[in-house]
C-alpha positions as CSV (number, residue, x, y, z in Angstrom):
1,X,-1.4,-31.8,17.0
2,X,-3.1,-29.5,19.2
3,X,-1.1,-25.6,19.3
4,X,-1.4,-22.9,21.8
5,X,-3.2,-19.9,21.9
6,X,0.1,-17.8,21.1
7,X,1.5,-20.1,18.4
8,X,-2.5,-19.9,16.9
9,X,-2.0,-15.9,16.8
10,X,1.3,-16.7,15.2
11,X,-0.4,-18.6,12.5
12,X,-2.8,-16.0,12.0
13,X,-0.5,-13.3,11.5
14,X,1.8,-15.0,9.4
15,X,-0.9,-15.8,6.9
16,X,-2.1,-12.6,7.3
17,X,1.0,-10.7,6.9
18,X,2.1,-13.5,3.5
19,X,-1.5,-12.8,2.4
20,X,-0.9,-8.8,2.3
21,X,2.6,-9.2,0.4
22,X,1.0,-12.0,-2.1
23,X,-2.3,-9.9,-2.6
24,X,-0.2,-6.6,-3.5
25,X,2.0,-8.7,-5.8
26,X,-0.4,-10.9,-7.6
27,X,-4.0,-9.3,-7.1
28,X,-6.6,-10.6,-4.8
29,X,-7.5,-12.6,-7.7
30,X,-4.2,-13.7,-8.5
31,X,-3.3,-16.0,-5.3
32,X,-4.9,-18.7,-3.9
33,X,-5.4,-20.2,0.0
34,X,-3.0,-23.1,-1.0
35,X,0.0,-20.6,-1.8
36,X,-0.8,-17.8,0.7
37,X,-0.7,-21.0,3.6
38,X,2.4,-22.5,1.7
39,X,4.2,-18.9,2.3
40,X,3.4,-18.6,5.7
41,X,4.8,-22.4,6.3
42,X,1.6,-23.6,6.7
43,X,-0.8,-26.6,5.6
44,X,-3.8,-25.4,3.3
45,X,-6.6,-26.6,5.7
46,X,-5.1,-24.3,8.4
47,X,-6.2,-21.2,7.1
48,X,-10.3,-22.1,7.7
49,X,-9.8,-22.6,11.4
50,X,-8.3,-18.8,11.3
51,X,-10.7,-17.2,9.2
52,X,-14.5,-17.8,8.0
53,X,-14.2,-17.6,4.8
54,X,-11.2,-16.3,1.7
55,X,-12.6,-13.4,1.9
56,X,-12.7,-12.4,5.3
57,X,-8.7,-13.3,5.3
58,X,-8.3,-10.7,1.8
59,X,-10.3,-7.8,4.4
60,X,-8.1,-8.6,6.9
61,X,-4.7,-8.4,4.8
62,X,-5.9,-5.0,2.9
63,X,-6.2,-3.4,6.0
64,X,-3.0,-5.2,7.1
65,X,-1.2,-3.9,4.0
66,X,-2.1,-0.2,4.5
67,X,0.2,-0.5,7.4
68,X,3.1,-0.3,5.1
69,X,6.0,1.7,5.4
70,X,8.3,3.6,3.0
71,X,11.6,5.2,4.0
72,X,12.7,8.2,4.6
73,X,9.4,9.2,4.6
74,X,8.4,7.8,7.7
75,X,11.7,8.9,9.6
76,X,10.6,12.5,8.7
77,X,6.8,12.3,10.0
78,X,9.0,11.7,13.2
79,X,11.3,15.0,12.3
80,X,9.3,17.5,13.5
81,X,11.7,19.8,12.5
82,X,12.3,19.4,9.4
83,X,10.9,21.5,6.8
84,X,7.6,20.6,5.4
85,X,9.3,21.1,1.8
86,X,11.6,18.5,2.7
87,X,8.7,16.1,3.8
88,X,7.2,16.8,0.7
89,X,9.9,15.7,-1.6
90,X,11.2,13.2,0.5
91,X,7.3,11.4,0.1
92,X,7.0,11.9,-3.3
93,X,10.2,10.9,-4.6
94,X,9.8,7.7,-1.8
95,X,6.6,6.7,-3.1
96,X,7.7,7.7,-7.0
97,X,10.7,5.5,-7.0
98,X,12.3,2.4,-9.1
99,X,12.2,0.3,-5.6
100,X,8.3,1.0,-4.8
101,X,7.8,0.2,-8.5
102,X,9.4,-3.4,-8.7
103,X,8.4,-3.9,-4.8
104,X,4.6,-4.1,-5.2
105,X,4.4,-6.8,-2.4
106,X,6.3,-4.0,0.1
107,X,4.5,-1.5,-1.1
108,X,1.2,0.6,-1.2
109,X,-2.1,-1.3,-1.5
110,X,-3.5,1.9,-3.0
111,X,-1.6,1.3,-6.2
112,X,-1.4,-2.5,-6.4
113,X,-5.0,-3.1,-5.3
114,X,-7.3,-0.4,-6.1
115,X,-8.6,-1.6,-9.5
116,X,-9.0,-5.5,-7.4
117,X,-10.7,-3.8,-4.4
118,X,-13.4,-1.7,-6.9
119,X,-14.5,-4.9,-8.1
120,X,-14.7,-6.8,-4.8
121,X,-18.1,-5.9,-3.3
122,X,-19.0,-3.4,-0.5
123,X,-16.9,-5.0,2.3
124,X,-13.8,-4.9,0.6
125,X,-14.5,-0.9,-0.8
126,X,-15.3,-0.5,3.2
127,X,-11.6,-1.6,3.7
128,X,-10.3,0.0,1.4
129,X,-11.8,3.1,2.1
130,X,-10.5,2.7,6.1
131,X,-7.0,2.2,4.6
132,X,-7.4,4.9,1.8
133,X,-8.2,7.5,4.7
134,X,-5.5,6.0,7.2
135,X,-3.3,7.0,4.3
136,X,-4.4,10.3,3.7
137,X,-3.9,10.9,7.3
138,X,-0.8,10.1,7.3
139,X,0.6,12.3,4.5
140,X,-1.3,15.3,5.7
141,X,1.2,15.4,8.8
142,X,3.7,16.6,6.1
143,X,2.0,18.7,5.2
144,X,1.8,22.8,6.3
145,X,-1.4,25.1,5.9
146,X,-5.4,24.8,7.0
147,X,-7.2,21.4,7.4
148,X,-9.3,21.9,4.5
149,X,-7.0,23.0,2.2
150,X,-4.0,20.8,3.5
151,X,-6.9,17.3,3.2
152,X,-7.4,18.5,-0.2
153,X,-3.9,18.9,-1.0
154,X,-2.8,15.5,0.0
155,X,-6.0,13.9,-2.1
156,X,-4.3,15.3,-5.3
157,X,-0.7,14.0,-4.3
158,X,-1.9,10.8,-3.2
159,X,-4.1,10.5,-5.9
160,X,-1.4,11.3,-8.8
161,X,0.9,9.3,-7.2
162,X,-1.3,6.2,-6.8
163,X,-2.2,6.8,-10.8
164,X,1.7,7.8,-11.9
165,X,2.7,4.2,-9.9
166,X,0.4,1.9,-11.2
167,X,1.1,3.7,-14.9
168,X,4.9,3.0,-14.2
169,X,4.0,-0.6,-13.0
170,X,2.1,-1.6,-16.1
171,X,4.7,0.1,-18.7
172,X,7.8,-1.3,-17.2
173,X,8.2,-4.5,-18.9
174,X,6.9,-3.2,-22.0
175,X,8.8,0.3,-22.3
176,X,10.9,0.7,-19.3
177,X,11.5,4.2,-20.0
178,X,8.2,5.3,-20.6
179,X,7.9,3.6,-16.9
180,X,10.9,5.8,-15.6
181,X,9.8,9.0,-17.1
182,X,6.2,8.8,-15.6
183,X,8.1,8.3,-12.6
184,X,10.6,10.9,-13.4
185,X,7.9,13.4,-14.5
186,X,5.5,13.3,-11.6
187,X,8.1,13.7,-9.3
188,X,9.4,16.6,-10.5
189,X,6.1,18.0,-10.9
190,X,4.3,17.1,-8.1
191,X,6.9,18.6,-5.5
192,X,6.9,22.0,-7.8
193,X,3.4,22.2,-8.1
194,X,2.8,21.9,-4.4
195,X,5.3,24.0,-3.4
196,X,3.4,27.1,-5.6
């Protein structure tokens, strides 16, 4: 059964958008075509008249996941008055939360796919790196102070709180609060240190 160019752009997107929840949740190793099409409500066979190759479709979901969104925080990037203190916290105890932790497939690709994305050759680290910096764009709008200093600033947030979620992640089933004070811990710290 022939489909029209908008329901094919429908397909696409869905597998792409069931793709970057599956990926974050399982690991681009940990989900196949046949479960990614399944998700999307499609047949297996589709997904190769959409993309070239399984790898071109894991590209196109990374970048896809780095769209993700996490409230408050983005409410406040929109609040230009609010005070940048108030960003600050509001991201880090956003990103740092229970929710983000059990959510991975909502979540941050930085901490469910980083480790995956290492070991996935030079086109996926392009990718990655595209949404890495998207990211760090993003958070250095909360941000006050010099570009420099404000670019470096947001690497050591987003850096401890990409390490502090994927420790919370890995501990929770074994020693649920070891996961909530890592959580606990680098929230309180990060917003103090930053605010010295």
């Amino acid at each position: 059964m022939k489909v029209s160019k908008s329901q094919a752009a429908e397909h696409r997107a869905g597998i792409v958008e069931s793709a970057a929840r599956l990926y974050r949740e399982k690991g681009l190793s940990g989900v196949g075509v046949a479960e990614i099409t399944r998700d999307a409500g499609l047949t297996h066979g589709g997904l190769y008249r959409h993309f070239e190759s399984k790898d071109a479709l894991a590209r196109e979901a990374c970048l896809r996941a780095f769209e993700w969104t996490i409230t408050p925080l983005d409410g406040l990037e929109l609040d230009s008055d609010a005070p940048s203190t108030t960003k600050l916290q509001a991201m880090v105890h956003s990103y740092l939360s229970a929710s983000h932790r059990d959510h991975p497939g909502e979540g941050c690709p930085a901490a469910a796919l980083a480790t995956d994305a290492a070991r996935a050759g030079p086109e996926m680290s392009e990718v990655f790196a595209q949404g890495v910096e998207r990211n760090i764009q993003r958070f250095m709008r909360m941000l006050e102070g010099e570009p420099v200093e404000k670019r470096a600033q947001t690497m050591v947030l987003l850096s401890s709180m990409v390490g502090a979620l994927a420790l919370a992640r890995a501990t929770a089933a074994g020693n649920p609060a070891l996961s909530e004070e890592i959580l606990r811990t680098l929230r309180e710290r990060l917003v103090t240190g930053a605010q010295d």
